[in-house]
PyMOL Python script that loads the backbone (N, CA, C, O; Angstrom):
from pymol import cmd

cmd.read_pdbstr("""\
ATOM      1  N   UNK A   1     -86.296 -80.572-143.606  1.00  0.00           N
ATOM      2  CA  UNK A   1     -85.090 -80.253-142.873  1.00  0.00           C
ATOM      3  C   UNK A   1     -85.406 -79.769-141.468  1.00  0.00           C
ATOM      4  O   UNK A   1     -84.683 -80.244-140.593  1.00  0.00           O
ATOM      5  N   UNK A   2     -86.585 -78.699-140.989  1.00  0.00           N
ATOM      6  CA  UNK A   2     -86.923 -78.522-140.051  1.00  0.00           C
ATOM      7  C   UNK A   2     -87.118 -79.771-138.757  1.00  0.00           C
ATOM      8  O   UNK A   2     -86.771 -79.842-137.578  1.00  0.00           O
ATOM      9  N   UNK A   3     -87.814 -80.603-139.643  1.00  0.00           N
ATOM     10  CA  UNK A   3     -88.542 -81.740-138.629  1.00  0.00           C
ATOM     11  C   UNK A   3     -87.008 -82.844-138.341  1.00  0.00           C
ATOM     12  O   UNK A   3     -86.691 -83.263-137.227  1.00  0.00           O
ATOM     13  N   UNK A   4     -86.538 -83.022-139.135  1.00  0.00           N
ATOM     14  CA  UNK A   4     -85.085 -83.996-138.695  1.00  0.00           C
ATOM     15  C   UNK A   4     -84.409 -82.853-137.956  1.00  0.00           C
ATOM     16  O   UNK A   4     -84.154 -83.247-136.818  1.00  0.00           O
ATOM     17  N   UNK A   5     -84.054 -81.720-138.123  1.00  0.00           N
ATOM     18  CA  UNK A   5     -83.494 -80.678-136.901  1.00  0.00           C
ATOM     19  C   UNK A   5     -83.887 -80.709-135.693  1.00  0.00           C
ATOM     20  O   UNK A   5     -83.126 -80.732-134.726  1.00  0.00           O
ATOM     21  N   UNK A   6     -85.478 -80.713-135.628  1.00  0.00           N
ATOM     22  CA  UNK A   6     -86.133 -80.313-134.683  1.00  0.00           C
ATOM     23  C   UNK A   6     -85.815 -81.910-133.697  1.00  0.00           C
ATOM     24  O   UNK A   6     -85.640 -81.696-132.497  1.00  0.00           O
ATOM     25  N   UNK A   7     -85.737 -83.475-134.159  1.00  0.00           N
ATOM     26  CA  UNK A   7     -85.729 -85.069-133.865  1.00  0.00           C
ATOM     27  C   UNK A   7     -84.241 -84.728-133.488  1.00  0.00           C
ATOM     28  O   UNK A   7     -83.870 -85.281-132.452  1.00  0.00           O
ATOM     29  N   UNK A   8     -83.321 -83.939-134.111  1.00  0.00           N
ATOM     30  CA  UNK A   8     -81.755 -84.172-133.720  1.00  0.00           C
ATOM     31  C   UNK A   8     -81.379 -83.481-132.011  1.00  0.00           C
ATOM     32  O   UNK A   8     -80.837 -83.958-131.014  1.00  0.00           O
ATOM     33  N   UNK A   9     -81.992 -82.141-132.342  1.00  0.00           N
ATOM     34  CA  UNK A   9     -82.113 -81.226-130.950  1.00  0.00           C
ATOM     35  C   UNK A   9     -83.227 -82.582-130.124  1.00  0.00           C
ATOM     36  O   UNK A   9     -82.593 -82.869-129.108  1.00  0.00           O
ATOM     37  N   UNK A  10     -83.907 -83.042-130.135  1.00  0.00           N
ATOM     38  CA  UNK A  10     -84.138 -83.772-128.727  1.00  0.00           C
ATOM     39  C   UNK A  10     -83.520 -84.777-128.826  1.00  0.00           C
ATOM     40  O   UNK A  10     -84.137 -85.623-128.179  1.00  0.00           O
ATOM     41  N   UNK A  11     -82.115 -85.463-129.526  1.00  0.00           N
ATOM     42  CA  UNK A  11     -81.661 -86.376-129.233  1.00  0.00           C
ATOM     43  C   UNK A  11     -81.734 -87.701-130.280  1.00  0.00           C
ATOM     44  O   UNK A  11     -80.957 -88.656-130.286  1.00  0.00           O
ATOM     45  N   UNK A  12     -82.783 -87.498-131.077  1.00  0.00           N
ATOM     46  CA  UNK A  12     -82.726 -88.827-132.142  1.00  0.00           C
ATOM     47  C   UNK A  12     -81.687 -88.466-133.441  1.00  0.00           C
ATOM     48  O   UNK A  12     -81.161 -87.387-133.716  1.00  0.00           O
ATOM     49  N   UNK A  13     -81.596 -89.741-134.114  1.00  0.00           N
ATOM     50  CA  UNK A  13     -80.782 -90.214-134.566  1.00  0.00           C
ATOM     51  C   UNK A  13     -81.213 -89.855-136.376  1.00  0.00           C
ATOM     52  O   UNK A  13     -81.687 -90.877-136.872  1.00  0.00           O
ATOM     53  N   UNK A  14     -81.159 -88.910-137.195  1.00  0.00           N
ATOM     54  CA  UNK A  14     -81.553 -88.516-138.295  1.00  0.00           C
ATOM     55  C   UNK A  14     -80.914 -89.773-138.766  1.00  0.00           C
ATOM     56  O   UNK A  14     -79.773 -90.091-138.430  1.00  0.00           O
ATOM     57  N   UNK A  15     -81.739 -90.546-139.621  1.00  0.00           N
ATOM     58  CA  UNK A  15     -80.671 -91.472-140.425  1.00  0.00           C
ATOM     59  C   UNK A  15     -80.552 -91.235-142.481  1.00  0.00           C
ATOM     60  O   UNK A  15     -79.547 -91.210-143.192  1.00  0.00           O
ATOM     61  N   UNK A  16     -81.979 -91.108-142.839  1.00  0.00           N
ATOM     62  CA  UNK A  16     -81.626 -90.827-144.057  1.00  0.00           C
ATOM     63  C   UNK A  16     -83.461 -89.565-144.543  1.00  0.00           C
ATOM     64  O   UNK A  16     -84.674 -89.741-144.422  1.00  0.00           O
ATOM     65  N   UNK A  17     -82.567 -88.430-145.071  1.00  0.00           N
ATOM     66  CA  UNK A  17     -84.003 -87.464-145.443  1.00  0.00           C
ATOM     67  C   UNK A  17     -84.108 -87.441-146.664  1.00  0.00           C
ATOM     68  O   UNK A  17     -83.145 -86.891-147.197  1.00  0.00           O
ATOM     69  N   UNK A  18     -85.072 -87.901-147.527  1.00  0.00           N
ATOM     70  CA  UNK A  18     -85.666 -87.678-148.807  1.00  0.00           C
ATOM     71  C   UNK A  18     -87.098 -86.713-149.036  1.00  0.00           C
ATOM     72  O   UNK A  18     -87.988 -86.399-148.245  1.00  0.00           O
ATOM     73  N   UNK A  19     -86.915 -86.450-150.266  1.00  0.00           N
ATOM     74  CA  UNK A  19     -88.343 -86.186-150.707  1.00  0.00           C
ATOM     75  C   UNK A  19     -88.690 -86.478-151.955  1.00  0.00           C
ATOM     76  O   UNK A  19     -87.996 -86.395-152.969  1.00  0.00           O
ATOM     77  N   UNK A  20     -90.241 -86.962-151.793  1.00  0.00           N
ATOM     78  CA  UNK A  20     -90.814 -87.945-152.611  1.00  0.00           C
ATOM     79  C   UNK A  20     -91.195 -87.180-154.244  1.00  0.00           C
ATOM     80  O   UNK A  20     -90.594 -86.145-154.532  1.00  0.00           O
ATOM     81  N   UNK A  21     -91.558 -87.391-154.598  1.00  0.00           N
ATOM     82  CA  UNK A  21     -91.989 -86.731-155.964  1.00  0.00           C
ATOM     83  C   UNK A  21     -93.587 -86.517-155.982  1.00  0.00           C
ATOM     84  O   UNK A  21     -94.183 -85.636-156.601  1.00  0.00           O
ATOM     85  N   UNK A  22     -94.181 -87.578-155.116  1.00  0.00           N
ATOM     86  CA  UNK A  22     -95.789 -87.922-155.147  1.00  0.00           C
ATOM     87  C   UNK A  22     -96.428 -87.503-153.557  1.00  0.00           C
ATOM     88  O   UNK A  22     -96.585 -88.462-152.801  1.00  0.00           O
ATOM     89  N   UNK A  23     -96.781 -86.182-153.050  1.00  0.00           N
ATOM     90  CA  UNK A  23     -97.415 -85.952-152.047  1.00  0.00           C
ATOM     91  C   UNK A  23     -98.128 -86.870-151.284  1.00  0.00           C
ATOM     92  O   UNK A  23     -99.255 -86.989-151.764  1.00  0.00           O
ATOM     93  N   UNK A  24     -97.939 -87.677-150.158  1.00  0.00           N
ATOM     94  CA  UNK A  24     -99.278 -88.264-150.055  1.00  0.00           C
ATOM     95  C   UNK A  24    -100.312 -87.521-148.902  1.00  0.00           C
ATOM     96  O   UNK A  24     -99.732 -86.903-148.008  1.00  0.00           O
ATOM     97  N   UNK A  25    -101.704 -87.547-148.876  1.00  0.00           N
ATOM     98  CA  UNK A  25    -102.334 -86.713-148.090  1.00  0.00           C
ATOM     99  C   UNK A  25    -102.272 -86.727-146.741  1.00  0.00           C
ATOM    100  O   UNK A  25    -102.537 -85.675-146.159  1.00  0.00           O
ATOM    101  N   UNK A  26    -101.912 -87.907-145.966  1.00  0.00           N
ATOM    102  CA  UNK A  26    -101.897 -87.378-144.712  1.00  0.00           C
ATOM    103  C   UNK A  26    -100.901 -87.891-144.339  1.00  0.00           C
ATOM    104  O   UNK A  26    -100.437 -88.804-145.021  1.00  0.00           O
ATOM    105  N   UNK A  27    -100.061 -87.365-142.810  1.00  0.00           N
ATOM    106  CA  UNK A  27     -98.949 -87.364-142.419  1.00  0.00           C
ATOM    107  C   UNK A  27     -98.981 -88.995-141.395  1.00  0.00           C
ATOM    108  O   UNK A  27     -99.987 -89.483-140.880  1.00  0.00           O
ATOM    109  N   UNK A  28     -97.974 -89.391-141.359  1.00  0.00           N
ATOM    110  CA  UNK A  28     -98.300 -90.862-140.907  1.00  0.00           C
ATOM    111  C   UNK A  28     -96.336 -90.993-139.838  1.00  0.00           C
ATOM    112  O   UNK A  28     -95.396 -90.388-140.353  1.00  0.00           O
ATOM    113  N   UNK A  29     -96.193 -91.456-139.062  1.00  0.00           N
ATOM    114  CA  UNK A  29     -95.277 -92.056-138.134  1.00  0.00           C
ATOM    115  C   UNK A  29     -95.207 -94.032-138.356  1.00  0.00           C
ATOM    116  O   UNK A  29     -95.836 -94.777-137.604  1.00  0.00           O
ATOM    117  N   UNK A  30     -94.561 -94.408-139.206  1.00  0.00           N
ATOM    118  CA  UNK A  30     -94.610 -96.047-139.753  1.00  0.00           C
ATOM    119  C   UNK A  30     -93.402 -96.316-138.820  1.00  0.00           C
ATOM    120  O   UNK A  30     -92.334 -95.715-138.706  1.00  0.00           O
ATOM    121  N   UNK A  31     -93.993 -97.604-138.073  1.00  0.00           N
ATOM    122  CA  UNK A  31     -92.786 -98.066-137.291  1.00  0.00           C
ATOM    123  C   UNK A  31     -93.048 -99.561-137.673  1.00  0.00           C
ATOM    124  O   UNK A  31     -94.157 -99.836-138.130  1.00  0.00           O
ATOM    125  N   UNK A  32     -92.028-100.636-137.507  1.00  0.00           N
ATOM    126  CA  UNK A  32     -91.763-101.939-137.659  1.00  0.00           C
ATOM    127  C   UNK A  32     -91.990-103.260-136.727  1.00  0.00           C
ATOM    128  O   UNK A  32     -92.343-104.427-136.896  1.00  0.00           O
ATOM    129  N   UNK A  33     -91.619-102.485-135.733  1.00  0.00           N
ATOM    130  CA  UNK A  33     -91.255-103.346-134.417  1.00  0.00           C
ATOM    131  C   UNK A  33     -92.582-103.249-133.682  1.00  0.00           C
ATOM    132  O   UNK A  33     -93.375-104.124-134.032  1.00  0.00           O
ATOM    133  N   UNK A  34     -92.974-102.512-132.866  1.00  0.00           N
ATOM    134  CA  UNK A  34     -93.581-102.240-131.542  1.00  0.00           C
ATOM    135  C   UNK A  34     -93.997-100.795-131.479  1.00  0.00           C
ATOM    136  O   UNK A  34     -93.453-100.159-132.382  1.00  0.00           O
ATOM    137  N   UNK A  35     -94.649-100.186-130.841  1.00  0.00           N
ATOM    138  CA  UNK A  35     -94.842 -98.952-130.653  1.00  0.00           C
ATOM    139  C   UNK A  35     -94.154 -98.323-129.468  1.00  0.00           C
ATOM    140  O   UNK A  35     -94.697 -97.902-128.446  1.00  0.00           O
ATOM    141  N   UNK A  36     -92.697 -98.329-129.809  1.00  0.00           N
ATOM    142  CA  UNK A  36     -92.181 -97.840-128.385  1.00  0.00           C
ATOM    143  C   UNK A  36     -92.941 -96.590-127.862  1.00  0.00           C
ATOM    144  O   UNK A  36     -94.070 -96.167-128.114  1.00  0.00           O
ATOM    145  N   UNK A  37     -91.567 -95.963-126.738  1.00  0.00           N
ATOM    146  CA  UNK A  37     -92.068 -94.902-126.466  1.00  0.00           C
ATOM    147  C   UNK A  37     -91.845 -93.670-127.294  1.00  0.00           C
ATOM    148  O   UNK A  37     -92.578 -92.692-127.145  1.00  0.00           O
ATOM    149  N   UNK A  38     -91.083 -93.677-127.965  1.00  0.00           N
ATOM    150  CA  UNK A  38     -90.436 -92.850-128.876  1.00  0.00           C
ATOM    151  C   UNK A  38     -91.646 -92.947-130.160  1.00  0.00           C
ATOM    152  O   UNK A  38     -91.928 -91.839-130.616  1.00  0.00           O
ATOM    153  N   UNK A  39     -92.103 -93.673-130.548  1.00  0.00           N
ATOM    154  CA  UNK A  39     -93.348 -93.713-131.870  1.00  0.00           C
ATOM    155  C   UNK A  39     -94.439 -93.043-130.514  1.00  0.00           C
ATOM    156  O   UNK A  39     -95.052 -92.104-131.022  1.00  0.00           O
ATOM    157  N   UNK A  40     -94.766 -93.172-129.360  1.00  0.00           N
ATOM    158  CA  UNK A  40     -95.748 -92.640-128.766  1.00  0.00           C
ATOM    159  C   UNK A  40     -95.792 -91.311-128.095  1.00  0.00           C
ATOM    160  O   UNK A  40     -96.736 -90.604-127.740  1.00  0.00           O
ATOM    161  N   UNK A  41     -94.017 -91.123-127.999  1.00  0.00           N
ATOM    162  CA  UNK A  41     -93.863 -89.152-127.830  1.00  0.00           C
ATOM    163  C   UNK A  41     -93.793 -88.448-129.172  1.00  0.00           C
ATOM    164  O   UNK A  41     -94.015 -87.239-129.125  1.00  0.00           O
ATOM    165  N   UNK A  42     -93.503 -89.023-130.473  1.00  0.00           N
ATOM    166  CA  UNK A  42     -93.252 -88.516-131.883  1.00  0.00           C
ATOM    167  C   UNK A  42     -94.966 -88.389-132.146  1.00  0.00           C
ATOM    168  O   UNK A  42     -95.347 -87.582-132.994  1.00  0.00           O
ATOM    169  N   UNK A  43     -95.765 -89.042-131.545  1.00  0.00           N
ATOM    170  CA  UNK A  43     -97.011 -89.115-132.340  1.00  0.00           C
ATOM    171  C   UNK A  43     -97.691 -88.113-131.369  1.00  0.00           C
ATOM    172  O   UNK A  43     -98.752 -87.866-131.942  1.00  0.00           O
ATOM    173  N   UNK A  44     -97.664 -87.333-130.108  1.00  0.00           N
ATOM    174  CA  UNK A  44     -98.172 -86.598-129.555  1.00  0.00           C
ATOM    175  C   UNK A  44     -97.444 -85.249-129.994  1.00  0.00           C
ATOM    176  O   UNK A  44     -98.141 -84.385-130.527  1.00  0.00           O
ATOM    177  N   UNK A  45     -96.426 -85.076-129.851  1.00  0.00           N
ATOM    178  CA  UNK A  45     -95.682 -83.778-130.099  1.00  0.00           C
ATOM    179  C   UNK A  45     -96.197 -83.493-131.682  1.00  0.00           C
ATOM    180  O   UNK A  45     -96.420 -82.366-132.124  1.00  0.00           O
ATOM    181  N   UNK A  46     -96.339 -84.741-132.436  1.00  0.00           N
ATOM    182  CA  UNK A  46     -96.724 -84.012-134.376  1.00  0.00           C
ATOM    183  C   UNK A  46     -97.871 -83.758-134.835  1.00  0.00           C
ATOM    184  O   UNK A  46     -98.190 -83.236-135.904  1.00  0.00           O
ATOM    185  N   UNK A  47     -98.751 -84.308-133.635  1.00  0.00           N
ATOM    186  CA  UNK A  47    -100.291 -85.050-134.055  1.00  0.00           C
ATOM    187  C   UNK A  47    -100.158 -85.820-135.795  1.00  0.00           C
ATOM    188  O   UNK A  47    -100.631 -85.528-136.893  1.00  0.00           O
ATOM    189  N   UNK A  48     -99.433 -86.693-135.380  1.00  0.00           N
ATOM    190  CA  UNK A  48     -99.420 -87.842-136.810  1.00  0.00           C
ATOM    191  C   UNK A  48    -100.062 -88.666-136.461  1.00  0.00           C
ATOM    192  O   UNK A  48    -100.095 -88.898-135.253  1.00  0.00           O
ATOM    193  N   UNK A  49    -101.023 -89.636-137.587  1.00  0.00           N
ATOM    194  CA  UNK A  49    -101.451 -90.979-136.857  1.00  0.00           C
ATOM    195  C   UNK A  49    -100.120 -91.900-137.229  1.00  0.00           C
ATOM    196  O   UNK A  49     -99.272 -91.768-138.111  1.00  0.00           O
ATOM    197  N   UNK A  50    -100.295 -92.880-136.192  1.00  0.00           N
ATOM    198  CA  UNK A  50     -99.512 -94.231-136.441  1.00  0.00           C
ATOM    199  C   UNK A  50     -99.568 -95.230-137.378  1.00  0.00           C
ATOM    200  O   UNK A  50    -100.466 -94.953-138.173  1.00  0.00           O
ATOM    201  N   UNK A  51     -99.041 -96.239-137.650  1.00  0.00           N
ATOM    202  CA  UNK A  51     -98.703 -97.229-138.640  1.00  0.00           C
ATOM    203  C   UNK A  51     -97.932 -98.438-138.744  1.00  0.00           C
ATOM    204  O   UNK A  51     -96.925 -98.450-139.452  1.00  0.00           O
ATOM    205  N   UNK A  52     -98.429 -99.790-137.898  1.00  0.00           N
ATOM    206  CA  UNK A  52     -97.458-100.453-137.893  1.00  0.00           C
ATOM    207  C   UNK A  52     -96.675-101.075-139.149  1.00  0.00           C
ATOM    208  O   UNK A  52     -97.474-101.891-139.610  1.00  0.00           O
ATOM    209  N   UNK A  53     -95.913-101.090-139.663  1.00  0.00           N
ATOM    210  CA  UNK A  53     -95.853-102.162-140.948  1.00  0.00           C
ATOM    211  C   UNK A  53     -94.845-103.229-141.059  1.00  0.00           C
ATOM    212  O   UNK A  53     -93.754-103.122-140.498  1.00  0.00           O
ATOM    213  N   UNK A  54     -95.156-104.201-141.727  1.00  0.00           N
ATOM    214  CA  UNK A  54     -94.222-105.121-142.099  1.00  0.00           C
ATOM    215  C   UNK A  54     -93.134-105.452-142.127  1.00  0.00           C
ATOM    216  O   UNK A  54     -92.469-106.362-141.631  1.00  0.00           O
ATOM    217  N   UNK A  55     -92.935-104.445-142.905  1.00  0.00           N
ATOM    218  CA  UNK A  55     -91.047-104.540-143.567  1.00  0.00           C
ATOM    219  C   UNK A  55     -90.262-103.722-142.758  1.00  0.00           C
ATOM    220  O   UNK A  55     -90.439-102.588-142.313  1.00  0.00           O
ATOM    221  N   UNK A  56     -89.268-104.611-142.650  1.00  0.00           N
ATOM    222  CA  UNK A  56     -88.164-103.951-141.906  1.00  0.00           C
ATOM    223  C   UNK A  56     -87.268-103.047-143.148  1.00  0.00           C
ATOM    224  O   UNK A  56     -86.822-103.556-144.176  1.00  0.00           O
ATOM    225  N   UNK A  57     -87.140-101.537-142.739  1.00  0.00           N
ATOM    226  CA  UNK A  57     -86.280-100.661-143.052  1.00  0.00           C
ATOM    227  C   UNK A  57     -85.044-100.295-142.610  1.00  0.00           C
ATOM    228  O   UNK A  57     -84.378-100.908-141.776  1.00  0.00           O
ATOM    229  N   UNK A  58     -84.746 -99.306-143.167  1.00  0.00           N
ATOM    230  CA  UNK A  58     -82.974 -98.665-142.861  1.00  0.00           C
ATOM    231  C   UNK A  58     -83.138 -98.495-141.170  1.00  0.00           C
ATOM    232  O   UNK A  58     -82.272 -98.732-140.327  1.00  0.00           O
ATOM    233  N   UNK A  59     -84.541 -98.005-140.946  1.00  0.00           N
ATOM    234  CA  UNK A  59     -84.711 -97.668-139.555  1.00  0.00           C
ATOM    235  C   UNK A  59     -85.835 -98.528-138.657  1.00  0.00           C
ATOM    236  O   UNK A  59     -86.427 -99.526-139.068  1.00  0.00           O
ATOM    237  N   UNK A  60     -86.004 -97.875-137.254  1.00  0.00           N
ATOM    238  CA  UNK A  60     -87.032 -98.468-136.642  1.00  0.00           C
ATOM    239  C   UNK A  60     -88.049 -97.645-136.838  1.00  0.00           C
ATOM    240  O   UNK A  60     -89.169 -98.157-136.847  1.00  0.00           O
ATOM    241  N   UNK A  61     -87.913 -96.001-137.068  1.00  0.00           N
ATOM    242  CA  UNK A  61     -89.124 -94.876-137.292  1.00  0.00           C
ATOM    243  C   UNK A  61     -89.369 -94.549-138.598  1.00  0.00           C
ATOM    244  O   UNK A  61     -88.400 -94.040-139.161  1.00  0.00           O
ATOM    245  N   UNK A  62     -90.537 -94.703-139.375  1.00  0.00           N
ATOM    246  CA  UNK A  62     -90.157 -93.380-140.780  1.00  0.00           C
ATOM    247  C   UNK A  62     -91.148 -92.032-140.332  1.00  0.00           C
ATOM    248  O   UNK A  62     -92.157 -91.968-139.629  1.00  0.00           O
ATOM    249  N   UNK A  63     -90.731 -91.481-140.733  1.00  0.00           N
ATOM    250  CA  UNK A  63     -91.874 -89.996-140.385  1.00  0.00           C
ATOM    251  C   UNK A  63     -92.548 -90.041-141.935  1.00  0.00           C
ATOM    252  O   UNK A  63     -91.678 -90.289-142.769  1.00  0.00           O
ATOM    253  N   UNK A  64     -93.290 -89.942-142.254  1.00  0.00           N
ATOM    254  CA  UNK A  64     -94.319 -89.538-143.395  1.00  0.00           C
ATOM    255  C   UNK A  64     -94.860 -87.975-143.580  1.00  0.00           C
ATOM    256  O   UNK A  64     -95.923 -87.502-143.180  1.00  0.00           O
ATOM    257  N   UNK A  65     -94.057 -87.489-144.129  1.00  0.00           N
ATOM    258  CA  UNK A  65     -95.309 -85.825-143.796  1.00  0.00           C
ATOM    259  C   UNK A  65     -96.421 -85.321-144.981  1.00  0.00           C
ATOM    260  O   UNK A  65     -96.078 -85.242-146.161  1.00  0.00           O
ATOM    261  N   UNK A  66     -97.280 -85.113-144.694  1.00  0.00           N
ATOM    262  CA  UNK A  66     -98.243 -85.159-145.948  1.00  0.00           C
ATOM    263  C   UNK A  66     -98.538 -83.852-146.159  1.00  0.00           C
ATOM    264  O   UNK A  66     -97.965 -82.910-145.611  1.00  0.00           O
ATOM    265  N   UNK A  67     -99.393 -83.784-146.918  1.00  0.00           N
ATOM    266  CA  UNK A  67    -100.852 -82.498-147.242  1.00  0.00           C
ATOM    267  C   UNK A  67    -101.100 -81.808-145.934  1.00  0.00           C
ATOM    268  O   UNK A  67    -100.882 -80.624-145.678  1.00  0.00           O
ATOM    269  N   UNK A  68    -101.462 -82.493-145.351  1.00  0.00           N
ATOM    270  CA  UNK A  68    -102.509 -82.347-143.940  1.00  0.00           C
ATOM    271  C   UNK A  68    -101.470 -81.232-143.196  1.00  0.00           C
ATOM    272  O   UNK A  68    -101.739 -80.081-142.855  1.00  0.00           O
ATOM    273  N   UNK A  69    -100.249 -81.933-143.069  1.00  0.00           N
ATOM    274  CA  UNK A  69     -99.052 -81.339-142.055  1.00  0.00           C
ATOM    275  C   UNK A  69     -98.062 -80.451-142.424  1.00  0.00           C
ATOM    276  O   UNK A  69     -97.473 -79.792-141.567  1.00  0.00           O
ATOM    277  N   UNK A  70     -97.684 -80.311-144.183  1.00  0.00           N
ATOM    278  CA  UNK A  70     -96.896 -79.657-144.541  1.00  0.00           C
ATOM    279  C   UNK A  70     -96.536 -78.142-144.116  1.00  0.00           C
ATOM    280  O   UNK A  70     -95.381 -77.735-143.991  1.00  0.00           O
ATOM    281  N   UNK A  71     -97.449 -77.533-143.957  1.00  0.00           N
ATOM    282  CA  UNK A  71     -97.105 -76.045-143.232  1.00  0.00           C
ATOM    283  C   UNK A  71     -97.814 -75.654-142.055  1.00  0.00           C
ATOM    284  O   UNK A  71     -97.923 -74.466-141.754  1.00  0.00           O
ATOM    285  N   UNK A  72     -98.404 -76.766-141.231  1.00  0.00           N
ATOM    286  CA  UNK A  72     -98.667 -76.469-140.257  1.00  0.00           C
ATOM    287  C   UNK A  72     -97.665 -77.563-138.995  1.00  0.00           C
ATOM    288  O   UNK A  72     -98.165 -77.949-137.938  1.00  0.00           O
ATOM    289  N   UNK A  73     -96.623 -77.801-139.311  1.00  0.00           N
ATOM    290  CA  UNK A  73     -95.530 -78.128-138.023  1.00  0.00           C
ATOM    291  C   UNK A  73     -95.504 -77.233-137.058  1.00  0.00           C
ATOM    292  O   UNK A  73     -95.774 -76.052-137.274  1.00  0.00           O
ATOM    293  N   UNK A  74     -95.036 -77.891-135.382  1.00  0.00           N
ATOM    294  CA  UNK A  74     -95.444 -77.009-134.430  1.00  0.00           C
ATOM    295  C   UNK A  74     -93.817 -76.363-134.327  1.00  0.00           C
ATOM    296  O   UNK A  74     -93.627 -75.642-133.347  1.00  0.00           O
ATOM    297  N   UNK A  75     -92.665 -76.568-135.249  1.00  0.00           N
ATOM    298  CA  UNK A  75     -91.704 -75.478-135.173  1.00  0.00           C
ATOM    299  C   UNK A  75     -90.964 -74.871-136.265  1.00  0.00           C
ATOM    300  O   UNK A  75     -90.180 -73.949-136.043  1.00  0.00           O
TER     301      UNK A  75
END
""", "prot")
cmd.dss("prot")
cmd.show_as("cartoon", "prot")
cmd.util.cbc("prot")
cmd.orient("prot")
């Protein structure tokens, strides 16, 4: 809830927040298209690595948050 708060206050577009049942270990930014600029300011401000993939989703961004990132977000 923090991190879609924190994407709404600068202006993006929350589209759908879940949580998984299965942790995965590290935190990842999966985009579809291209690496705009928005996958390249999301990936400096979180220190996430990137991910291009395949399939087109609900969105153009997913955020992934893992092990690695869970309680260390910078808000």
């Amino acid at each position: 809830n923090r991190l879609a708060s924190y994407i709404t206050n600068m202006g993006g577009n929350v589209i759908l927040l879940s949580t998984s049942d299965i942790l995965k270990d590290t935190s990842e930014i999966q985009y579809s298209d291209y690496k705009s600029y928005t996958v390249s300011k999301l990936e400096k401000l979180l220190d996430f690595k990137t991910e291009k993939i395949s399939k087109k989703g609900i969105s153009d961004v997913i955020i992934v948050i893992g092990k690695d990132k869970v309680h260390a977000l910078p808000f």
